[in-house]
C-alpha positions in Angstrom: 141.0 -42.0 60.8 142.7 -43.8 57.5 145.6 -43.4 56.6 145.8 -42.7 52.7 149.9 -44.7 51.6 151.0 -43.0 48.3 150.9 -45.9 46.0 147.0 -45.9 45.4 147.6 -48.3 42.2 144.3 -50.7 44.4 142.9 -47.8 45.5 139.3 -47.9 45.6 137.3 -45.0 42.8 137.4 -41.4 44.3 133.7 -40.6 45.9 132.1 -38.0 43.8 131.4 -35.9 46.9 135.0 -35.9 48.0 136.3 -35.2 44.1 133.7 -32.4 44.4 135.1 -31.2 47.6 138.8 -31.2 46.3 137.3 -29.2 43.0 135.5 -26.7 45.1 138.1 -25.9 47.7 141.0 -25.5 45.2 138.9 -23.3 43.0 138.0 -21.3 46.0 141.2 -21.0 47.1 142.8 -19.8 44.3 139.8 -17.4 44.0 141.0 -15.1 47.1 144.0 -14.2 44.7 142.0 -12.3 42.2 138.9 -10.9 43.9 140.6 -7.6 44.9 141.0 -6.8 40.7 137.7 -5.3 39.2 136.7 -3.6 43.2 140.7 -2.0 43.2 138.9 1.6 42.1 136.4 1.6 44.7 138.6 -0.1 47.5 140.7 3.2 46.9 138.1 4.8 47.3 136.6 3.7 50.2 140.0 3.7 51.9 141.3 6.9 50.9 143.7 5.8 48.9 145.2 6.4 45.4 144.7 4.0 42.7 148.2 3.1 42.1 148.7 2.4 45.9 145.7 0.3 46.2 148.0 -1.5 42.8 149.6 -3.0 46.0 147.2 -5.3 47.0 146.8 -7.6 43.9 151.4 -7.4 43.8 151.1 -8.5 47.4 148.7 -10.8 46.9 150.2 -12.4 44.3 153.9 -12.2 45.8 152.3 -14.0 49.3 151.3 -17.2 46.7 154.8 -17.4 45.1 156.3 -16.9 48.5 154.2 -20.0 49.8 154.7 -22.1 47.0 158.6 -21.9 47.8 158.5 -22.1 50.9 155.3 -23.9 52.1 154.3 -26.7 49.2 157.2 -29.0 49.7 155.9 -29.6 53.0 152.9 -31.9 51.3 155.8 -34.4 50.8 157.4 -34.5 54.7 154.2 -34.2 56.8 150.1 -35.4 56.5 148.6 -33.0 53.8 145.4 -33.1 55.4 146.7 -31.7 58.2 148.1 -28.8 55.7 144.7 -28.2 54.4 142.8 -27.9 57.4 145.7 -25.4 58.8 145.8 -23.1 55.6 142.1 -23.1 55.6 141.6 -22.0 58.5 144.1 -19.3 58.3 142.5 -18.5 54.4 139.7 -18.1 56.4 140.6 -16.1 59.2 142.8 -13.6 56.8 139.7 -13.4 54.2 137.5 -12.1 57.4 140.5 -10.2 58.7 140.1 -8.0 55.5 136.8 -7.7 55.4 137.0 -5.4 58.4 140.3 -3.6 57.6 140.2 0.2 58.2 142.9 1.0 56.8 145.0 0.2 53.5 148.1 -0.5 55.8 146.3 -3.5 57.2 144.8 -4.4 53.6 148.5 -4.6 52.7 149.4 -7.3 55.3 146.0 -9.5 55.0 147.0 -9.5 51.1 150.3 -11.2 51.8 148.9 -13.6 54.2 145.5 -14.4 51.9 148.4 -15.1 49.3 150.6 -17.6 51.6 147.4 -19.5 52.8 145.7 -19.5 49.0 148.4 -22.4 48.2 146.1 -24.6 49.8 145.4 -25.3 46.0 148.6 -26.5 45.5 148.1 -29.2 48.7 144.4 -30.2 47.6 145.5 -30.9 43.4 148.2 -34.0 44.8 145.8 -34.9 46.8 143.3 -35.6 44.4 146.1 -37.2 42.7 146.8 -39.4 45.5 143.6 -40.5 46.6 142.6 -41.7 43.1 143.1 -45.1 41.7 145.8 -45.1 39.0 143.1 -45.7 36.1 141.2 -42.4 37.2 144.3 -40.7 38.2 144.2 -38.3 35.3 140.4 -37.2 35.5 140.4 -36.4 38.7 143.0 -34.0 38.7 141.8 -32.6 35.4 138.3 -32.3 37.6 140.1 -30.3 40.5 142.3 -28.1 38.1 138.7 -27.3 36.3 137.7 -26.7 39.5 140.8 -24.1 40.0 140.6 -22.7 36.5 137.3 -21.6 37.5 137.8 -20.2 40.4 140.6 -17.9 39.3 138.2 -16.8 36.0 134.7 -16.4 38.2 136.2 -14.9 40.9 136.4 -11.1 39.2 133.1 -11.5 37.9 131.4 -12.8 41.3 133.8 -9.7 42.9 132.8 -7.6 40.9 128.7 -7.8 40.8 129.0 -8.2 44.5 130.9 -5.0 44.9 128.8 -3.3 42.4 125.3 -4.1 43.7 126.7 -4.3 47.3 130.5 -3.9 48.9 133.8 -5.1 48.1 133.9 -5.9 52.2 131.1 -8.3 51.5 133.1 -10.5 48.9 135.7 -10.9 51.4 133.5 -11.7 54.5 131.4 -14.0 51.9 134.4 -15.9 50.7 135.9 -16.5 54.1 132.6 -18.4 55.0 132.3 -20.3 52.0 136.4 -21.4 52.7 135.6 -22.3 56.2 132.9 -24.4 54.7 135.1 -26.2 52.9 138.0 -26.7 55.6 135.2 -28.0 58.0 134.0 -30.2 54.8 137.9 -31.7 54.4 138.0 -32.5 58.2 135.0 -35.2 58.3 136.2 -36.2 54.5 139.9 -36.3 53.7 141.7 -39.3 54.7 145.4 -39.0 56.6 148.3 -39.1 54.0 151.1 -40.7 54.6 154.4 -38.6 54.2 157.0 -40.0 51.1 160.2 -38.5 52.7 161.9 -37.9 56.0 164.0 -35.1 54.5 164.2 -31.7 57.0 162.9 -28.4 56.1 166.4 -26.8 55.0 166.6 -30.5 53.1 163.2 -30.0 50.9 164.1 -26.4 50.3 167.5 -27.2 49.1 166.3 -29.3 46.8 164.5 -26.9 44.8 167.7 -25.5 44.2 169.4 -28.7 43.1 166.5 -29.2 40.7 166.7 -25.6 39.5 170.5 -26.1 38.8 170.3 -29.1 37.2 167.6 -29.4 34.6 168.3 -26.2 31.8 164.6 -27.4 30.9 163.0 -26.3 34.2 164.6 -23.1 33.6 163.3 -22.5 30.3 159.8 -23.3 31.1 160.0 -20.9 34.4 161.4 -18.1 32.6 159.2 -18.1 29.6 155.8 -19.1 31.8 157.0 -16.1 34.4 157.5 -13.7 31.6 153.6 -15.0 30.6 152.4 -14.0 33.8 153.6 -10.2 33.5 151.5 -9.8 30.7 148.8 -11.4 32.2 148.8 -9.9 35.3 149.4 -6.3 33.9 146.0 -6.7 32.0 143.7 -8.0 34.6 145.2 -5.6 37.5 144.7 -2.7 35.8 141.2 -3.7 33.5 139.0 -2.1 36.0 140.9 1.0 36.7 141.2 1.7 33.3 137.6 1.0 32.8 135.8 3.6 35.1 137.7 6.1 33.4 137.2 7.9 30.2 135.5 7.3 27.7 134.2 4.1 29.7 132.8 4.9 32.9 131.9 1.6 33.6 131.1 0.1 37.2 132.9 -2.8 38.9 130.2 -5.8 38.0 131.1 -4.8 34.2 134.8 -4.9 34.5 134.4 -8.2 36.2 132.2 -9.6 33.8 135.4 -9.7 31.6 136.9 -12.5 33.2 133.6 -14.4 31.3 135.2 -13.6 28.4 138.7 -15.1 29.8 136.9 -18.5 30.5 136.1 -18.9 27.2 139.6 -18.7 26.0 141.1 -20.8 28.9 138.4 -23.3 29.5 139.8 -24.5 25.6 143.4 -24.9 27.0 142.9 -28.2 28.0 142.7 -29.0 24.5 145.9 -27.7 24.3 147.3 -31.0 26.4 145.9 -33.3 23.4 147.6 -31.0 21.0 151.0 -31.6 22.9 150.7 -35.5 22.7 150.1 -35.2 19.4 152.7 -32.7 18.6 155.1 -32.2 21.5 154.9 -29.8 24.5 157.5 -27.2 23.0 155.2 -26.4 19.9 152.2 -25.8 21.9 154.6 -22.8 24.2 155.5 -21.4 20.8 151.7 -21.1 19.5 150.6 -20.2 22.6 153.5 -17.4 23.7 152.8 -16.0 19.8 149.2 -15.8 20.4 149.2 -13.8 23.5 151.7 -11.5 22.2 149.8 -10.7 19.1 146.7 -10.5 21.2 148.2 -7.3 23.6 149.7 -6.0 20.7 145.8 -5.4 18.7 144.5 -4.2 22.2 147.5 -1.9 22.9 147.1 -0.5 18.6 142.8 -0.6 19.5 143.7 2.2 22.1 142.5 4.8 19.3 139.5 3.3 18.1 136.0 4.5 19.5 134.8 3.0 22.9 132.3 0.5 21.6 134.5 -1.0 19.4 137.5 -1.1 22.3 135.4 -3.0 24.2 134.6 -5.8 21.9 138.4 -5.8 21.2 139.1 -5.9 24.5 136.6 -8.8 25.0 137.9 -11.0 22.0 141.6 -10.4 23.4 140.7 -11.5 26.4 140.0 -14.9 24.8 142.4 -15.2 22.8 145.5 -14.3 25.2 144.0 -16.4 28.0 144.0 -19.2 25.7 147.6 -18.5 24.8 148.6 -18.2 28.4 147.0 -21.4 29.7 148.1 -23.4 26.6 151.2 -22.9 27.5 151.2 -23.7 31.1 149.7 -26.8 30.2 152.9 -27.5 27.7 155.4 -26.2 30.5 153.8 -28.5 33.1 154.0 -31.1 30.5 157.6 -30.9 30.1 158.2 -29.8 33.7 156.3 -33.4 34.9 158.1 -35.4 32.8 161.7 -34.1 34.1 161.7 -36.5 37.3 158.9 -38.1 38.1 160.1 -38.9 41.9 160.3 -34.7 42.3 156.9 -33.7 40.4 156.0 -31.9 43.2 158.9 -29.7 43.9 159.4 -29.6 40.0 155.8 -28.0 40.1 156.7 -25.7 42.9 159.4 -24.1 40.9 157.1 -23.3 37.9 154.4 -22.1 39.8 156.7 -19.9 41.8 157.8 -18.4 39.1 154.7 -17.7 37.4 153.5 -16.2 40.5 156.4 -14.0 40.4 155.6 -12.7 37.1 152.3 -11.7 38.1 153.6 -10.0 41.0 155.8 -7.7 39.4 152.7 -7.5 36.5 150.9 -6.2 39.1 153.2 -3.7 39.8 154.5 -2.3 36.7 151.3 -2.3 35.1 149.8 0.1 38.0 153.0 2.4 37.6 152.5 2.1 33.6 148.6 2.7 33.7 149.0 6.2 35.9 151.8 7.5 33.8 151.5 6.2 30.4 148.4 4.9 30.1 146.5 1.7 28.9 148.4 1.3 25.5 151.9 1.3 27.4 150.7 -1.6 29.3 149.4 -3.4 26.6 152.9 -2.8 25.0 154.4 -4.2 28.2 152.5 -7.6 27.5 153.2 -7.9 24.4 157.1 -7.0 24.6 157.1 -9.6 27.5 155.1 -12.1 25.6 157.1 -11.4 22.6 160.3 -12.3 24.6 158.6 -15.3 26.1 158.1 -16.9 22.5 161.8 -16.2 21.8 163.0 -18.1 25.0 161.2 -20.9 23.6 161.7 -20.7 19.7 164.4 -23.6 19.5 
């Protein structure tokens, strides 16, 4: 099989079909993070469980990706990725079916954390795409695969939670490990070999994350402010459908996951939000988008009073408007994060995204704890205060 050298300046245009592949496994990927939201209330259920300890499986979920980021995506520069991505495939695959047929929520528990460390398959398959493409399509066909991921991470409630609605939340699982395995079995007749960039050791790579963290106060800034982000955002979405089937709502899984329709629409304009930082500079575009997302949690959190119908439509129109200040600013913080070091993009990127996956983590899990004892207005008020701090971190 071919070996595919970093420097693809003569490289040949990326195949549709394999662009198309990349695209489709890195959005279904990142999907197995966020099936488990809208179906949380009747996974309880059918486990026996209470809501706030089923809250455990989105935090675990979510911690697993950050976890596998740190430790796992610096790999992509010491050893073949294609060799990564068939591995975590197969393992997404395997811990996608394993919780499908979990009887209890004890096992849930552990096939979350393991569905989170594989899920950074997305994080191998986006350098890929950057590798394989010549450098004069370089930049679309990454944008393709992280269109590809953006959409994974929005459908993936509302697919969730029809299926679980008009079927069982056991069948999104088994259905998604099928559709990975599909793609894993897709990469090994298409992907090329990559050649590894560096001979550095495992304690080496890791290391250097550390180094890079010490050394650039930008890289800090942008991890703090994007992690604080993902509190917010995670709070929300773990906790939408849960609040929803109660009162005054009463409304069913496929419902709650139709929200995340209403999310596309706000982050499916965040690309824009790259032009706007060329134009005028990566830190403006955090400000306007951090501001935006805290105002946003703050009118849902106040909207907590008004009649159902009309906290609904707020809730929808929040949900654009916060998702579009949340990905507008990771696209300014990956900006700014990219342009540190060039020769360390990828470990750079690894330090962002673990924190960001950090933040939703702990979302997760204050949001839960918030939800049963305070209610849905003292989460919103989390967001917002954490938003709200997030736009101060980046205000100079």
């Amino acid at each position: 099989m071919q070996t595919m050298n970093m420097n693809a300046e003569t490289a040949p245009a990326l195949p549709a079909p394999l662009l198309g592949l990349l695209a489709t496994g890195a959005g279904m990927s990142v999907a197995a993070l966020y099936y488990s939201q809208p179906m949380l209330g009747r996974m309880a259920a059918d486990l026996q469980a209470t809501p706030g300890a089923a809250g455990a499986v989105p935090t675990l979920t979510q911690l697993g990706y950050a976890l596998g980021i740190a430790l796992l995506a610096p790999l992509g520069d010491r050893f073949d990725r294609r060799t990564i991505i068939l591995v975590k495939a197969a393992v997404l695959a395997a811990m996608l079916l394993a919780t499908a047929a979990a009887p209890s929520l004890h096992l849930l528990l552990a096939t979350s954390l393991a569905i989170g460390l594989a899920a950074t398959l997305a994080q191998d398959i986006v350098p890929a795409a950057a590798t394989l493409a010549p450098a004069a399509e370089r930049g679309k066909a990454v944008g393709t695969v992280m269109t590809g991921l953006l959409l994974g991470i929005l459908l993936s409630r509302v697919v969730s939670g029809f299926v679980a609605e008009h079927w069982h939340w056991r069948v999104v699982y088994a259905g998604a490990a099928v559709g990975v395995a599909a793609v894993g079995l897709a990469a090994w007749r298409l992907l090329p070999r990559f050649a590894a960039t560096t001979r550095l050791g495992y304690g080496a790579l890791l290391a250097s994350l550390a180094q890079l963290w010490r050394k650039h106060p930008a890289l800090r800034r942008a991890t703090a402010a994007q992690a604080l982000l993902s509190v917010g955002f995670s709070a929300f979405w773990s906790t939408l459908a849960v609040m929803l089937q109660a009162e005054p709502f009463h409304i069913g899984a496929s419902v709650a996951g139709a929200f995340g329709l209403a999310g596309a629409a706000g982050a499916l304009a965040a690309p824009l939000a790259g032009k706007l930082a060329d134009r005028s500079g990566p830190a403006r575009v955090a400000r306007l988008g951090a501001a935006l997302a805290a105002v946003s949690f703050a009118v849902m959190g106040l909207g907590s009073t008004l009649p159902a119908t009309a906290q609904l439509v707020l809730l929808a129109l929040g949900a654009v408007a916060f998702d579009l200040g949340v990905q507008a600013t990771l696209v300014a913080h990956q900006s700014m994060v990219y342009g540190i070091d060039p020769a360390a993009r990828s470990r750079l990127n690894a330090v962002l995204l673990t924190g960001m996956f950090v933040g939703m983590a702990a979302g997760s899990a204050l949001g839960a704890m918030l939800l049963a004892q305070a209610g849905w207005a003292a989460v919103m008020a989390l967001a917002a205060a954490v938003s709200g701090l997030a736009w101060w971190l980046r205000r100079g």
